[in-house]
Structures are given as C-alpha cells and as structure tokens.
N, C-alpha and C positions, 0 to 999 in steps of 0.2 A: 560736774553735772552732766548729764544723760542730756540728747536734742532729741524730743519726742519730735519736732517739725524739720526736716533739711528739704528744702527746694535745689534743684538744680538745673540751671538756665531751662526754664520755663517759659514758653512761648503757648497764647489762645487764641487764633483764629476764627473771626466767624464770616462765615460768607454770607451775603444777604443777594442772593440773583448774582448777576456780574461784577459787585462791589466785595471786595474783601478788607474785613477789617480786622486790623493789630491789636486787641487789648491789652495783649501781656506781650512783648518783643525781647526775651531774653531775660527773666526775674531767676537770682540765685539769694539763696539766704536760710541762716540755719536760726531757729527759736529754742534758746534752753528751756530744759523745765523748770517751773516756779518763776518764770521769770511773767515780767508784764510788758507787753508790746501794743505798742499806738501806730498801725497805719493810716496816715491822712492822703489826702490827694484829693483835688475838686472833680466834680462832675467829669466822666470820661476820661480820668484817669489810668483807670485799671483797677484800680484797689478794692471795688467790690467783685470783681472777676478773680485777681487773685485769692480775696476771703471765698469765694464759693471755690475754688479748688483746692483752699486747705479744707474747708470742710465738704470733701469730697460727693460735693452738688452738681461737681464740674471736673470733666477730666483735662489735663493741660493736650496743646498741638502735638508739643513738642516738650521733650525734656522731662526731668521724670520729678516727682515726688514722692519723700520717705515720709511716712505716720507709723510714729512708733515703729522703726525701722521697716516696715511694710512699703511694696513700691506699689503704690497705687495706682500705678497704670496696670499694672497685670491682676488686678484684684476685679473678677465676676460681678455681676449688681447686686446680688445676694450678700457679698461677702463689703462690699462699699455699706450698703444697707446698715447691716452687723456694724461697722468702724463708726458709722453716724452714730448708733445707737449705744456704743457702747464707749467708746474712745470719747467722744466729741459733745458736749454741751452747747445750745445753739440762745440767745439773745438774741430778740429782735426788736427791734425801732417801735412798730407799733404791737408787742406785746403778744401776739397770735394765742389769745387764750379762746378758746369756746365758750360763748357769752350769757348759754343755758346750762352751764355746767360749774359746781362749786368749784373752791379754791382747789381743796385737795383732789379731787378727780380729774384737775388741770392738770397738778404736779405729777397724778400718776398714770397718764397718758403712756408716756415712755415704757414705762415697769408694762403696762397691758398688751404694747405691741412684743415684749419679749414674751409675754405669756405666764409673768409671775403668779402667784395666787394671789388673792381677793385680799385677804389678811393680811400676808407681808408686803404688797402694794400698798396697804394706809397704812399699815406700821415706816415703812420709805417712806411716804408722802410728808407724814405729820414731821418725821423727824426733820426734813427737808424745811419743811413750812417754818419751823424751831431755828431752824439753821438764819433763816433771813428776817427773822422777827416776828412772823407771823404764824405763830401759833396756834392761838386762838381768833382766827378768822379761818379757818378751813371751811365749813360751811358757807359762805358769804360766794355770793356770785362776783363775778366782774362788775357790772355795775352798782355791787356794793360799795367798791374799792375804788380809794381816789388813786390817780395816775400812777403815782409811785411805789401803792400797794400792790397795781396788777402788774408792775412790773418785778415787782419783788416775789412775787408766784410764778412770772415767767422767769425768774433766775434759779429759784427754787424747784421747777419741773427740769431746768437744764442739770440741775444739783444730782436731781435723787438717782440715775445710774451712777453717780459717782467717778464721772469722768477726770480724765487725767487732764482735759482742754477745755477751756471754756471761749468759744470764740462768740461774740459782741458787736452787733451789725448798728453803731447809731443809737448804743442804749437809753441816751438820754436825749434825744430830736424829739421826743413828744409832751419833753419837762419841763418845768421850770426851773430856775435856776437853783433855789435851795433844794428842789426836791431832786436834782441834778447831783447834786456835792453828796445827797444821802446815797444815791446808787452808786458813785464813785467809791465812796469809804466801804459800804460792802463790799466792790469789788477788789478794793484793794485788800479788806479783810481773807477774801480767798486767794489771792495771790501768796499773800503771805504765808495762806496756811499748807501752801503746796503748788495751787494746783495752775497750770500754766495758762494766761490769761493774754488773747490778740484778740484788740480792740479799734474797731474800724469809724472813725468820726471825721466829719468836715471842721470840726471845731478846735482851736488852739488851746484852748482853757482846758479844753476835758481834755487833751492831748499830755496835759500837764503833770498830771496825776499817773502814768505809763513811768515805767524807768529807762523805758527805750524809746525811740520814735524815729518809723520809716515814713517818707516822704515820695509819694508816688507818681509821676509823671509819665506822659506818654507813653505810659505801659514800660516802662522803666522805672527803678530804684532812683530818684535824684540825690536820698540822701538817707546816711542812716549812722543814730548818734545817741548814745548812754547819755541819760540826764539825770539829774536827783530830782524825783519825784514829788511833787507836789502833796503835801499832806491834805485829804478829801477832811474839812475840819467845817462847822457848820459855822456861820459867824452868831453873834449873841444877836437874842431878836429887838428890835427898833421897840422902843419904848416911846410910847404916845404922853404928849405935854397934857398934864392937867387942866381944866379949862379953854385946852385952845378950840378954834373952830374947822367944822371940816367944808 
C-alpha cells in the first residue's frame, strides 16, 4: 500500500508575546492508505495541532510533511487551498453546515468553490447524499435534521470531491451514544471502501472502532499500536414491559 500521509519529525511553535509554546516537539509517522487511524490525547496535547497540519490548516516549525507525496511546506496558499479541496475531506464536531441552506447545496459547497457547473454539482451532491443514506432529504434544512442526519450531510459534503483522506475532528462530541455507533459504521463503511480515514476524539470507545490508535502527549507520540477494530454494530432497541409504569 501507497502512504498518502508521511510526517517527519514535526515540531509547531507558537509564540504568544515572550511566552513560547511546544505543541508538536518532534511527531514522525506515516498513515497507509485505506487504512483507519484514531489520534487521542487530552486537552493540550497536541493532537488537534497536528490534525490541522495534516489538513494543511497549519504549516509545521519544523520538519517537513509529505500529502500525497507533496511536501507541504513548499506548497504557495493557492496550491494548500487546491490539497484542502481536492485531496482532503474535513468532519467536524459541530457539523459547520449553513443553517439557511438545503441539504444538497451544503454538500455541494465544495464542487462551487472549484467552479463546477450548476448540473454536475447536484448530480455530485445527490450521489453523495445516496452515499450516507440521505437521499431523499436533500431539500430539508439543518434544522430539519436530527443531529446525526446533519452530520451525515457534513460527511457527505466531505464525500462529493471524492477525496482520497477523510480527516474527522470529534465526529461524534455532539451525539448520542446510538446515534454515535451509527456515524462510526459509516465511517468505517468508507474506510473499507478505500478511502483513508484519521480520526481525532477524546473518547476511548469511539477510539475503538480505528484499527490503529495514536496516543498523544506533550506534543509527542506516547504511543502507537494496530488493534482489531471494533465492529460500529447498533445494539437491539430496549423493549418496554406491558403494563408497567413510568
């Protein structure tokens, strides 16, 4: 297998006045494709500094990073722009969809800022929408959709350029726990079908369902370890006793 992601000794610096801070102090690590990776690490770890410099949000101090054998430090904003939008799939925690705009003109946000036509941006979109189960909701707003449907439009707007990366910032921090295991099995459905999936959570249980899992401390790697994957499986729903009281 091909490493669409190789970091090498990666170091992010941010200076705040006379205080400088470490977030990243030396991170190396290569991601195969198709493969599924769980970065964890608590608050001020680093882990969502290093997910914004895979997803070239952030450029590293120090130390260089390959996308798609591309080194992204010598890459113009123009041409990071282009990688974001073409390369890279972005999930986020709380869903960033536009709250007066239908489903499918959420999904084909992306297709707009490349400049596709009008036509083949719904023809993408719907297919997209089909893809996560939502088909027939492409008309419905955001707050038509319960939590886990606008989040299944923000995986499907990550979908429709058809990126080779889907990176996943806390997908499920705004779920419940069934509606959790549902966005888990899609995502693990796209893993499967390809496409290479890093997933950033504070959570052990959703970590579970990764086949890999990095463990991130003080801006270092503390740990990093192949696991057998969690199957995303829904349990059978609680059935209520006959005459009992509530």
């Amino acid at each position: 297998m091909s490493a669409p992601i190789v970091v090498e000794d990666v170091t992010k610096v941010y200076r705040m006045g006379d205080v400088e801070v470490r977030a990243l102090a030396g991170v190396s690590l290569t991601i195969e494709q198709g493969s599924f990776t769980a970065i964890m690490g608590a608050s001020g770890s680093g882990k969502s500094t290093l997910m914004n410099i895979l997803g070239c949000l952030d450029r590293p101090t120090s130390g260089r990073y390959f996308l798609d054998t591309k080194d992204v430090s010598r890459l113009s904003v123009n041409e990071l722009a282009d990688m974001r939008n073409t390369a890279l799939g972005f999930v986020f925690q709380n869903f960033s969809l536009l709250p007066r705009t239908s489903a499918i003109e959420n999904v084909e946000l992306p297709l707009v800022y490349r400049g596709v036509p009008a036509r083949k941006r719904r023809e993408a979109a719907q297919r997209s929408l089909e893809r996560v189960g939502l088909g027939d909701r492409g008309h419905h707003k955001p707050n038509q959709l319960s939590g886990g449907q606008q989040q299944r439009v923000a995986i499907a707007r990550a979908l429709v350029n058809e990126p080779r990366i889907l990176l996943a910032d806390e997908p499920t921090g705004a779920l419940d726990s069934r509606t959790s295991i549902e966005i888990m099995a899609l995502i693990q459905e796209l893993g499967a079908s390809g496409i290479t999936v890093v997933l950033v959570t504070h959570e052990p249980d959703i970590a579970e369902y990764a086949s890999r899992r990095l463990v991130v401390k003080d801006g270092l790697i503390l740990s990093d370890r192949q696991q057998q994957p969690k199957d995303a499986v829904l349990p059978p729903p609680t059935s209520s006793v006959s005459g009992g009281t509530t």
